[in-house]
N, C-alpha and C positions, 0 to 999 in steps of 0.2 A: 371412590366409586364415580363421582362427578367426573373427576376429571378421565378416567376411562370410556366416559359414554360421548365426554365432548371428542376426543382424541376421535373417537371409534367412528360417530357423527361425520366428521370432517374428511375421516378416508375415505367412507361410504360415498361422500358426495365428490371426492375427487373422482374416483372410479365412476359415479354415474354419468359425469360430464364428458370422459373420454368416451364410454358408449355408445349416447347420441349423437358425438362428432362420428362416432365411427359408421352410426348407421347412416347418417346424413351424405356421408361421403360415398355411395354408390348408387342413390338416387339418380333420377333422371340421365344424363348421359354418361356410357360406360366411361369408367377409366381406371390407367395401370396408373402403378408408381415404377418411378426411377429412385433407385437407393445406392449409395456406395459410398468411397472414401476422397476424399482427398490429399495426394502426396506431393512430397517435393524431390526433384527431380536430383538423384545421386545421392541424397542421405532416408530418404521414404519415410521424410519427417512427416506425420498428419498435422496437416494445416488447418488450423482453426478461423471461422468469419469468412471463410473462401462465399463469394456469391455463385450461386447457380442461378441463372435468371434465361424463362423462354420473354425472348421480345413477342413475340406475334401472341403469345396470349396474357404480357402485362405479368406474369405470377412469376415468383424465384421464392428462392430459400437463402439460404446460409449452414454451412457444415459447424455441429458445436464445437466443445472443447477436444474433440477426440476426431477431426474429421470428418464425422458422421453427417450425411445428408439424406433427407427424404422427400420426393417431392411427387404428388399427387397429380397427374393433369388424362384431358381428355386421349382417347384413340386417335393415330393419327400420327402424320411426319411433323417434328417440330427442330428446331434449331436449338439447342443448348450453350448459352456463354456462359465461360465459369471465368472469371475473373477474381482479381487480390493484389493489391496496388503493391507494386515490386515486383511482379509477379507476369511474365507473359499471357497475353487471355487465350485460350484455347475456344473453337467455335468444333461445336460437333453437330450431325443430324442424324437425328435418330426416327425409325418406324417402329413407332407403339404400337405392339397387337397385343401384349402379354406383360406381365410384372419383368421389371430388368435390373440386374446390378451392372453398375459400371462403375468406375474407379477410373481418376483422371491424375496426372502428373503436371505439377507445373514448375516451369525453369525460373529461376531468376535472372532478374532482366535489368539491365542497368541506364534503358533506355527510359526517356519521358514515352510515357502515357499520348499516343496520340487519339483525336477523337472520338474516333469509332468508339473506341476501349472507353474514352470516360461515359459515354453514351451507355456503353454495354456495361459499366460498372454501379450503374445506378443504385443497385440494391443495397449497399453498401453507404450511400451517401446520407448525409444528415435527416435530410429534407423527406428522405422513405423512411426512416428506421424510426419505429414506434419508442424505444428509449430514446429518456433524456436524463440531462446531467450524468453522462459518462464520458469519460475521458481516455482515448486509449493511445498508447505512444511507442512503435517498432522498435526495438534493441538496435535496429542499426541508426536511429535519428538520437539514440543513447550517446554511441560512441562517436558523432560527429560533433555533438554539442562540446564545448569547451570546458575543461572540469577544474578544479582544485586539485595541485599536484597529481593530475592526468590521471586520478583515479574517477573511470564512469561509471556514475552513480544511477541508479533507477529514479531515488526519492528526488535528488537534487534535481533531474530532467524534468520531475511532476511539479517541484513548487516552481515553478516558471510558468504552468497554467494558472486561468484565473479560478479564483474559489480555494487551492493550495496553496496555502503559505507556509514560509519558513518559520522558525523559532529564532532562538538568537544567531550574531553573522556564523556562516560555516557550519550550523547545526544540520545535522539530518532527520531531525522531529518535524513532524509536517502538522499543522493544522488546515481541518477542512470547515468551510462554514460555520466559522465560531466555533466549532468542538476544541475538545485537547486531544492529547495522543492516543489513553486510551480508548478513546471511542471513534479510531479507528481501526477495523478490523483490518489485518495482514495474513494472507492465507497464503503460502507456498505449500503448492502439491499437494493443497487440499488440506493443510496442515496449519494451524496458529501458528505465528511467528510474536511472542508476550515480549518481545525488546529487540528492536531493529539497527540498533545503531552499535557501531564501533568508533574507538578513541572517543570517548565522551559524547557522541552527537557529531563527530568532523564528517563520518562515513558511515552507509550504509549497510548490512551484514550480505546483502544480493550482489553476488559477483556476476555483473553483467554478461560475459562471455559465456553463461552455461542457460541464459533466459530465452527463452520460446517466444509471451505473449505478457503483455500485460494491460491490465485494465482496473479503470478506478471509477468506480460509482460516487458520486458526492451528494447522490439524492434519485427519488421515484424508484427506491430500491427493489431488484426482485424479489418474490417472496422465498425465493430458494437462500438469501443471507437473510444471517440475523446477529442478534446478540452486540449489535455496537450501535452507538447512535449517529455519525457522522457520515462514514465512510466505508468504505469496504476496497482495499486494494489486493486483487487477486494476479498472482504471477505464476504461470506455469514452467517448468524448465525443458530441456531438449529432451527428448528418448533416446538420441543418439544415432549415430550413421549407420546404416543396418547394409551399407555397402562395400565400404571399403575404410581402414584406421586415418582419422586424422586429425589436427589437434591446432593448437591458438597456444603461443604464448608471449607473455605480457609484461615487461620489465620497466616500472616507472622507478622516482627519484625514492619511495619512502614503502612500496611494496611494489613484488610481482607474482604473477598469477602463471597458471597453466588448465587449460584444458586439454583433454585430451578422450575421443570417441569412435566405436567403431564395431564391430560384429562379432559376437561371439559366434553364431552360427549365420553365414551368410543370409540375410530375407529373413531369417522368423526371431533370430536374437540380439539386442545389440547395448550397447553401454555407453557411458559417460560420469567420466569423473573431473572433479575440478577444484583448483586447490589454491589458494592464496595467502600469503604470510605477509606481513612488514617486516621489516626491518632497522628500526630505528631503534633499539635497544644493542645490537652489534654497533651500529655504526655510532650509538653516543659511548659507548665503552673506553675509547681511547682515551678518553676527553674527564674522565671521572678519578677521581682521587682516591686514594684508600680507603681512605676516612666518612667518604661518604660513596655508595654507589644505588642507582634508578636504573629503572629498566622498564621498556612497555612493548607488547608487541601482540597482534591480533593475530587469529588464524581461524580461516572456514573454507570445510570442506564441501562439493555436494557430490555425491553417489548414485547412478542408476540405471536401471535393467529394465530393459522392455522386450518382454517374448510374445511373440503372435503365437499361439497354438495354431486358428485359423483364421480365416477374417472376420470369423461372426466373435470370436474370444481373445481378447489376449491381459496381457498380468503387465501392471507397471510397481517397481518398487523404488521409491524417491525417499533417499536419506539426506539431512543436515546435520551437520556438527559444524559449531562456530564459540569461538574462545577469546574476551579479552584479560590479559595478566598485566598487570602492575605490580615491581617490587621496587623495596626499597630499603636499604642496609646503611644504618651508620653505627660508627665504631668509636669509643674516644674516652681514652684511659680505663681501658678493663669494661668499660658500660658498651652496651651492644643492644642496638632496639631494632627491630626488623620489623615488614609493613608488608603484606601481600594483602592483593585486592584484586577481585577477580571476577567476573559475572558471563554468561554463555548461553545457547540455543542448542536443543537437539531434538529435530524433530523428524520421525519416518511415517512415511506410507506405505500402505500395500491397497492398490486399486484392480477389480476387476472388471473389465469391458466384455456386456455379452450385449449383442444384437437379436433380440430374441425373433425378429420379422424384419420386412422392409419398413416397418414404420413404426417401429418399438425397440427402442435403446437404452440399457441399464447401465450404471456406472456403483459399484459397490466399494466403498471405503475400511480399513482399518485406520488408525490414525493415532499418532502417538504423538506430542510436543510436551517438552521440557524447559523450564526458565530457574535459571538458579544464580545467585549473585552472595558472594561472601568476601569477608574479613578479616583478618587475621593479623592480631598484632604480638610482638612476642619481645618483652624487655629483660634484660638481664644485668641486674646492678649487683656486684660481687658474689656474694653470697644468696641470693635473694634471687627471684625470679615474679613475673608477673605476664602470664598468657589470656587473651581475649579473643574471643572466637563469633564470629556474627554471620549470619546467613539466613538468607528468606528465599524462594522458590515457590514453582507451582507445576503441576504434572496433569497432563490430560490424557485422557484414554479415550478416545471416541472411535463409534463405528455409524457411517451413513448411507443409505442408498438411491438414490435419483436415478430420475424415469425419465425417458424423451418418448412423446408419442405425437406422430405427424398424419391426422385423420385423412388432411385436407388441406389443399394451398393456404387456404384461409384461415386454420389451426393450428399451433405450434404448442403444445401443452408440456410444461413439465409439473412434475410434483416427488415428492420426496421422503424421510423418514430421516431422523438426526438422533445421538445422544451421546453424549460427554459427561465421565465421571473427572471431577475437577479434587486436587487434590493440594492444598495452599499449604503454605509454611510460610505464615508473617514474620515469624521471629523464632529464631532460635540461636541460643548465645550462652556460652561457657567461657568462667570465669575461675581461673588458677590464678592464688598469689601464696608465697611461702609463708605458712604460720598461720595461713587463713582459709576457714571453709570452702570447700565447692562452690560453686554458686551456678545451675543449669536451669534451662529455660527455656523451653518450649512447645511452644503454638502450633496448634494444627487445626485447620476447616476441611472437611467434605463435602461436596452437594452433587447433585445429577442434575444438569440442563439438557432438555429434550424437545424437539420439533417436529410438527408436521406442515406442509405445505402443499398448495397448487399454484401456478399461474398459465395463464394462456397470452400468448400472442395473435391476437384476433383479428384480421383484417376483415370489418364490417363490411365497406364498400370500396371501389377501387378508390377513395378520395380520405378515407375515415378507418382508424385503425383504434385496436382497446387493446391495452395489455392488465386486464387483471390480475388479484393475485391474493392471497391469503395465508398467514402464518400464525400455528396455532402455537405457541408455546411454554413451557412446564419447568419449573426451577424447585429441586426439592431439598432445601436442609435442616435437617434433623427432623424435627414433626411441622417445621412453617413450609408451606407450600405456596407455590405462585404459580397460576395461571391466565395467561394473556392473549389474546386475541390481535393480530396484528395488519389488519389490512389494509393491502396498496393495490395502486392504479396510476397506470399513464393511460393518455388519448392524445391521439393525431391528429389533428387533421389539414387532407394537404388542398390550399387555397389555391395552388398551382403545382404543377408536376416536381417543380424547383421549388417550392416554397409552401412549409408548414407553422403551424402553428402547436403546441403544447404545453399543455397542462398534466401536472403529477400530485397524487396526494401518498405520504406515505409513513406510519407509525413504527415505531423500533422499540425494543425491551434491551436495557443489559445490566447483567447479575454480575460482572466483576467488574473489580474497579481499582485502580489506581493511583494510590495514594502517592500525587509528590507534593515537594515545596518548590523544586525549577519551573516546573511545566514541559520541559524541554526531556522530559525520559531518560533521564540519567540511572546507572544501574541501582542507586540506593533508593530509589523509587520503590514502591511497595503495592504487589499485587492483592488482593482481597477480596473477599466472596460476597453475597448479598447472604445477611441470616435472619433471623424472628425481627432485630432491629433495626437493622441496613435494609432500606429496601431496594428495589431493581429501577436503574436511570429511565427514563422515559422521554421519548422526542416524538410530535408529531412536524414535519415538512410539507409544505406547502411550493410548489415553483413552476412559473410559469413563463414559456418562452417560444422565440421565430427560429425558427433554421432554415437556412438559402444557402442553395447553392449555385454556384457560376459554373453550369458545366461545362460548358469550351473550354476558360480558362484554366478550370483543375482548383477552383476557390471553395471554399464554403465558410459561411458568418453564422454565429449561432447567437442569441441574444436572450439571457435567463434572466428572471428576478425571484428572489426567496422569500420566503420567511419560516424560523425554524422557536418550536417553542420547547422549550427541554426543564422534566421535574426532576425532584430527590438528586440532582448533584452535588456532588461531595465536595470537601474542602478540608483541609485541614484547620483545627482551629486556632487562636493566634495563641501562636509559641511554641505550638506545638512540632516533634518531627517523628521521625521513624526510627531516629539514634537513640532518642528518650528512653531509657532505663528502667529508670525508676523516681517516682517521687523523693525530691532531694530532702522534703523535712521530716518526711515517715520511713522514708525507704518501702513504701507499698511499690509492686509492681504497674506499671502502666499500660492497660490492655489496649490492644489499636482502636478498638473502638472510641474509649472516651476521649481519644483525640479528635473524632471529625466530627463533623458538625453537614446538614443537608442545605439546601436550597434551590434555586431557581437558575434559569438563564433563557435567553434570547439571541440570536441571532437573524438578520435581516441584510437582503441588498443586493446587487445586481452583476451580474458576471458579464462579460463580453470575448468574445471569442473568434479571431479572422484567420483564417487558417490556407496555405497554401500546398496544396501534396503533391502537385505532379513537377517536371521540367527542372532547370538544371538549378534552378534556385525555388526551396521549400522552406518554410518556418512558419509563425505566426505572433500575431500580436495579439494581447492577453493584457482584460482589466476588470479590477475587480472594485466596488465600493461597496463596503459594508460595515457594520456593526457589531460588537457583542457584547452580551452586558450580563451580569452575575447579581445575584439576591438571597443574602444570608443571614437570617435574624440573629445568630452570634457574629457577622464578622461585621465592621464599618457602620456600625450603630443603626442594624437593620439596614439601610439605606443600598440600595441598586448602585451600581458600581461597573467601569467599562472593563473586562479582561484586560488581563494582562498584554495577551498578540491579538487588542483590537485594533485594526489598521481601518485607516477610511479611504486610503487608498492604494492600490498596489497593480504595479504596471510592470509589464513583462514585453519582448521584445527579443524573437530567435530569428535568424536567418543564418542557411545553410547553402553554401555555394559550391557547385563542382561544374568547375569552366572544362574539367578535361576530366578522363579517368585515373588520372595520376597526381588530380591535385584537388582537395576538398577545405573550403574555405567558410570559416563558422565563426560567430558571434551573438553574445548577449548579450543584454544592458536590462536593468531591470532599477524601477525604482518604489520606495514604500514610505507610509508616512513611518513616526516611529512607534516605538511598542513605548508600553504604561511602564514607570516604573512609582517603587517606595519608597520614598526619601522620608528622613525622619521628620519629626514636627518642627516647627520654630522655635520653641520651648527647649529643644535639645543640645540647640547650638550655643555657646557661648556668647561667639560674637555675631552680632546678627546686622551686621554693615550691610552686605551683600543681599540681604530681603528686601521685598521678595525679588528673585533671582531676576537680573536682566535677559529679558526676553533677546536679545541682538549677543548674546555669549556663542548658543548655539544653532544660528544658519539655521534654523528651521524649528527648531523645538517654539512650542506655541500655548502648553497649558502653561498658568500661573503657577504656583508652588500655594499647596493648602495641604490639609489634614487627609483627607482623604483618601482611603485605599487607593493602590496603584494613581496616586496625585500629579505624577508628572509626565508629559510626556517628552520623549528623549525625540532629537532631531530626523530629520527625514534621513533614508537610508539609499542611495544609488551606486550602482555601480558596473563597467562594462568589462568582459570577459572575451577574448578573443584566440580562435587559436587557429590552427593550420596541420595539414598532415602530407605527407607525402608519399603515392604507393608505387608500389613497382611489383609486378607480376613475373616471376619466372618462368614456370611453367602452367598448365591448363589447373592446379590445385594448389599451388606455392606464390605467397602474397607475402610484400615486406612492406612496414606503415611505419617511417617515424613520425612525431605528432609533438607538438611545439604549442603549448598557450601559456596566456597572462593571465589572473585570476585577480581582480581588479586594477585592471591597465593604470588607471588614472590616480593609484595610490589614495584612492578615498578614505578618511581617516570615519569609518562608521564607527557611532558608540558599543561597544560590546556590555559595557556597564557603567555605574555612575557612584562615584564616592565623595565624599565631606574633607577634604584638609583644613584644616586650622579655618573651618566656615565656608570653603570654596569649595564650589561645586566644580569636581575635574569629570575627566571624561577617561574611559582606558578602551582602546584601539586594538583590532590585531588584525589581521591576517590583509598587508596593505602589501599590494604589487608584489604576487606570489610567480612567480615564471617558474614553470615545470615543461620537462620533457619525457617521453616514452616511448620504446622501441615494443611494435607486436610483430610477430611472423607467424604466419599461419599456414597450414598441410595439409 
């Protein structure tokens, strides 16, 4: 009953706040609003972050995730720039006497940015926009960056900002501000994505060619996400060409991809589907003997349909399916043992967009996401047989609905309603051997997470901006309930028209969790619920930071500093994993619980951010110094302890050059200290010549060698990436791109891990001076 009067409390008072905005907004001098869309010019893709901005009276908007814009101003002739970097700016003038929809189109433009435009682009720039710690990066700065075997990756483009780092070399696990994997949230198409990564952590599951938008919050989170404590990276994909069929396809060394988009009913219906396989399990075929044969090969699809019934409604429906398979067969005199291994995503949406008014936008969710990762091993010794069957998964059902209401220039409100039934399978595993019992197994959690939210975007004065915000939310399993209150807040304020100041404070709940021993999200990782004894993670953030902008030159510098304090995080405890069976001297079964164990952590430190967006040469330089540190009364003799990817330093460095339109010239260099590792104790090694280890072995490695959880740290890590692409245009929609990089030019011999020989501390290396090439051609 409590929690129904809090829920009920909190929408009451979202609702009373839009009201007063609404009355407020027709006082004293009359005025209409302008409302409508924003497209792009030949596919009527709706472009999201577009600025509308009137110069002569200081006020603009921005269109959300759906195009949508709304904007409030006096009676009267005004000037409207609607600007979006890549994007031509369009100047319109409009006579206000009445409410108006309008709908604008913009071309893609391949030209620099000249002044006027960055002048008229202001809305959009650092130093105006009341968020902080977000990070957003265009699909096409994707594909110019230089990749690992020329597949472009989303995540690998993000850990080259500051505050995102990598996992181990070549992984595609991201850590954000001391977090791990799972507490960062991953939303495609409104939908969780519980395991991001293909070939072990090399690549990403987001096939760049079919991505819209993306953005990553690292902190001062809105109160519309929830449920992770780190981050939040939201990616939306295309609708599709509602013009004419056209398509992208993409042939590198180890996979290739196709898209392909276009109308089912010219203007109101249109599609895009998009498809990508490796191939490295054909192509190691030849090469394999009878006696033994492997095979590995990814595949993900996405799928989707966007109808306009009219402009105030229309229906989008976004599917994933993504698969990675490992086999492995070997044969040798009559014995036969077989290995599949396999784990995947599938996740659909069904979204409805109604504009109920010029200044009232609903967005209405179904939402479906699947994670499921299994085992199977299958021996066969003459007579005798021996089968093993292992899998764990989680299933989400969620439906949400979000509100955009635009009172007033100086109002931007949304609020919302959320709930996900969560449906876990830690374990389940059958056990066939001849002459010997069954033996089956398995676990199952239920619970219901559910939210309600508001926040506004408040410009108090033209100098002073507030973005409040409040998230109320509900975790139900079995008769334990959790109720949590979660309120955030950024403020602006701008000391000069180019140059602000802010501050964010902001709290987070999350009820699943995580269970690895990598850190790095491998698929035997183990998802899990909060229940009566696990309780829900907890982070409050604190960060405080400048933003300047150079607007002649097309620059802006942002300058943050953190501190994040995070409870009840989980660990496994020492020995423990997720294979564990069963107790080896009772044979009791092993429930996931009494393997973890809770405590603490911290993170602390300061981002830096130089950024260049317009002219023939863009990129930015990125630095991060920070801390993170871990506190577990069962692990490291109670005692506080630095994470595993605690880095104190981590430096990044992109530039992107196009001297012509035929030829696009990129590079990056990035360098980090090293990550923690655990090496065994003194006591282990035999011979113990070699103690404690000489610091001058490895170039940079600088802790001593002790007892101590994650005791050592492994050497600093750099490394430069370069590549090159070459286009040619046939006709006004036909583009051909081969694309040439090096993925550590300079053969750096980074540690990937660290092992003991007969006392000596070796090192093991991979992925040194990778050249890869890739053909696209696009229609």
């Amino acid at each position: 009953m409590k929690t129904k009067q809090v829920l009920l409390a909190f929408w009451v008072l979202a609702i009373s706040i839009t009201n007063v905005f609404g009355q407020s907004s027709n006082q004293k001098t009359k005025k209409h609003t302008i409302s409508g869309y924003v497209k792009e010019v030949g596919s009527q893709e709706y472009l999201p972050m577009v600025s509308i901005y009137v110069p002569a009276s200081k006020v603009g908007t921005t269109t959300n995730d759906y195009g949508f814009f709304s904007l409030t101003i006096p009676e009267g002739t005004h000037e409207l720039i609607v600007s979006f970097i890549g994007y031509g700016t369009i100047r319109k003038t409009v006579e206000l006497t009445d409410d108006v929809e309008l709908s604008f189109e913009m071309e893609l433009s391949a030209e620099s940015l000249d002044e006027v435009i960055i002048e008229a682009d202001r809305g959009v720039n650092e130093s105006q926009v009341t968020q902080m710690s977000v990070v957003t990066i265009k699909p096409s700065e994707i594909e110019d960056i230089p990749a690992i075997l020329g597949e472009k990756d989303v995540i690998k483009a993000l850990q080259l900002m500051p505050g995102i780092q990598r996992g181990n070399e070549g992984s595609a696990g991201f850590f954000v501000r001391g977090g791990t994997p799972d507490q960062n949230l991953i939303i495609l198409d409104e939908a969780p994505v519980y395991n991001s990564n293909h070939l072990f952590g090399i690549f990403s599951v987001f096939n760049g060619d079919a991505i819209k938008s993306i953005e990553t919050y690292k902190g001062g989170f809105p109160a519309r996400f929830g449920g992770r404590l780190s981050s939040v990276l939201k990616i939306d994909t295309k609708n599709g060409n509602k013009e004419r069929l056209s398509g992208k396809v993409n042939v590198g060394l180890i996979s290739s991809s196709l898209v392909l988009e276009g109308p089912i009913k010219k203007g109101k219906t249109s599609f895009i589907f998009s498809g990508r396989r490796t191939y490295a399990d054909l192509l190691s075929k030849p090469f394999q003997s009878s006696d033994f044969k492997a095979g590995y090969f990814f595949t993900d699809l996405n799928f989707k349909i966007h109808h306009v019934f009219n402009e105030k409604n229309k229906l989008y429906w976004s599917n994933y399916f993504g698969q990675d398979r490992f086999t492995g067969d070997e044969r040798d005199d009559g014995e036969r043992f077989k290995t599949r291994l396999f784990w995947g995503n599938i996740t659909s949406t069904l979204r409805w967009n109604r504009q109920f008014s010029d200044k009232f936008f609903s967005n209405t969710s179904l939402i479906f996401s699947n994670y499921n990762f299994g085992l199977k091993y299958d021996e066969k010794l003459n007579d005798s047989r021996f089968l093993f069957k292992l899998s764990s998964g989680i299933n989400d059902y969620g439906i949400k609905a979000d509100f955009d209401y635009y009172p007033n220039p100086n109002h931007s409100i949304r609020f919302g309603v959320a709930s996900t039934y969560h449906s876990f399978i830690p374990k389940q595993s059958k056990i066939r051997e001849t002459g010997e019992d069954n033996n089956d197994v398995k676990q199952k959690i239920e619970s219901l997470e559910s939210a309600i939210y508001a926040e506004d975007n408040w410009k108090i004065t033209e100098n002073l901006s507030l973005s409040p915000g409040a998230r109320v939310t509900h975790f139900q399993f079995k008769s334990k309930s959790y109720l949590n209150f979660e309120p955030r807040a950024t403020i602006a304020w701008n000391i000069k028209p180019d140059l602000a100041l802010k501050a964010s404070y902001s709290k987070m709940n999350q009820y699943i969790h995580l269970l690895s021993n990598s850190g790095i999200g491998l698929p035997t990782d183990l998802w899990v619920s909060s229940t009566d004894n696990l309780k829900p993670q907890v982070s409050q953030q604190y960060a405080l930071g400048l933003a300047k902008d150079f607007l002649d030159e097309g620059y802006a510098i942002t300058l943050e500093g953190y501190y994040k304090k995070m409870d009840d995080v989980i660990s496994y405890k020492e020995g423990a994993s997720f294979l564990l069976l069963e107790d080896l001297e009772t044979g009791r079964e092993i429930d996931w619980e009494e393997n973890i164990t809770t405590g603490e952590g911290w993170a602390y430190g300061a981002e830096l951010l130089l950024r260049k967006k317009t002219g023939k040469l863009t990129g930015w330089l990125g630095y991060t110094l920070s801390w993170s540190e871990r506190q577990f009364d069962e692990l490291n003799q109670g005692r506080k302890f630095f994470a595993r990817y605690d880095r104190r330093h981590d430096l990044s460095l992109v530039g992107i050059y196009k001297p012509h339109e035929r030829i696009t010239l990129s590079g990056s260099w990035v360098f980090s200290s090293g990550n923690n590792f655990n090496l065994p104790d003194r006591e282990a090694i035999s011979n113990t010549a070699n103690f404690p280890i000489p610091i001058s072995l490895f170039n940079g490695g600088t802790t001593p060698f002790s007892t101590e959880r994650n005791n050592f740290r492994g050497e600093s890590y750099h490394r430069l990436d370069l590549g090159v692409q070459f286009h040619k245009r046939f006709a006004k929609h036909r583009e051909r791109t081969w694309g040439f990089s090096v993925y550590n030019i300079y053969g750096r011999r980074n540690p990937f891990y660290y092992y003991f020989d007969d006392a000596e501390l070796k090192k093991v290396s991979i992925l040194q001076f990778i050249p890869s090439i890739n053909y696209t051609y696009k229609f």
